[in-house]
NUTORNU-564736 format. One record per residue (C-alpha): residue in one letter; x, y, z. Coordinates in steps of 0.02 Angstrom, whole numbers, padded with zeros to 5 digits, always signed. Example, Ala and Ser with C-alpha at 12.3 -4.5 7.8 and 13.67 -1.06 7.14 Angstrom:
2
A+00615-00225+00390;S+00684-00053+00357;
This chain:
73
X+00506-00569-00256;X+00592-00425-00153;X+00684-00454+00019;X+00537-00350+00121;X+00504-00395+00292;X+00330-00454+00364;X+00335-00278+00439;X+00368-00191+00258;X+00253-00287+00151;X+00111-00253+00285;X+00138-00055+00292;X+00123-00069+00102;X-00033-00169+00102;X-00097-00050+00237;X-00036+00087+00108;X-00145+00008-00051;X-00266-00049+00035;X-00295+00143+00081;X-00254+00189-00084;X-00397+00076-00147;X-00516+00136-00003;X-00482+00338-00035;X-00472+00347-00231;X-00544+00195-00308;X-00678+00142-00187;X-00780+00049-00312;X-00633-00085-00289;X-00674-00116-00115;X-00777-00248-00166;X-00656-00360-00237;X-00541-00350-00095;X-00624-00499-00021;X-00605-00610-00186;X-00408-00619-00169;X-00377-00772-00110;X-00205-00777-00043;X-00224-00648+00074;X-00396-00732+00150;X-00329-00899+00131;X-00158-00877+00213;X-00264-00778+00378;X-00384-00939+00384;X-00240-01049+00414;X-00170-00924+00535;X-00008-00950+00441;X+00040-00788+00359;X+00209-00786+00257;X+00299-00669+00185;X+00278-00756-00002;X+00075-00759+00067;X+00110-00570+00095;X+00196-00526-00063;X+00055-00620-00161;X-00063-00500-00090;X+00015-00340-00118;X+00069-00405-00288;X-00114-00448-00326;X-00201-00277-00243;X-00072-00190-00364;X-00096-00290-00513;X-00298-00241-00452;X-00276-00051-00474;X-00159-00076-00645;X-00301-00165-00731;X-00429-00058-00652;X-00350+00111-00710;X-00303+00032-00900;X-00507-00027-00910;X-00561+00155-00838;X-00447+00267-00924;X-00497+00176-01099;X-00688+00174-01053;X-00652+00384-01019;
């Protein structure tokens, strides 16, 4: 895990969440089915590690997504 702050890690969620919404919007679906995220707003207790989970599972999201599409191409 990095040192980001709260205030980094959200710009770069913003950022792949955008990402995800502009060029891969097929993937919006499963933006609800990471848990952390959701889980971590339900208990109104967001963390940085909560944070970094996220982002760390939107990217790992697109990675898979682009290996799956580019072989399927």
């Amino acid at each position: 895990m990095n040192d980001a702050s709260q205030d980094e890690l959200s710009k770069r969620i913003l950022s792949t969440t955008v990402k995800i919404q502009n060029e891969f919007p097929e993937l919006i679906k499963y933006l609800n089915e990471i848990p952390v995220y959701r889980e971590s707003l339900a208990d109104k207790c967001i963390n940085i590690e909560a944070l970094q989970d996220y982002l760390d599972s939107l990217h790992r999201l697109l990675e898979t997504y682009k290996k799956e599409h580019t072989k399927n191409i």
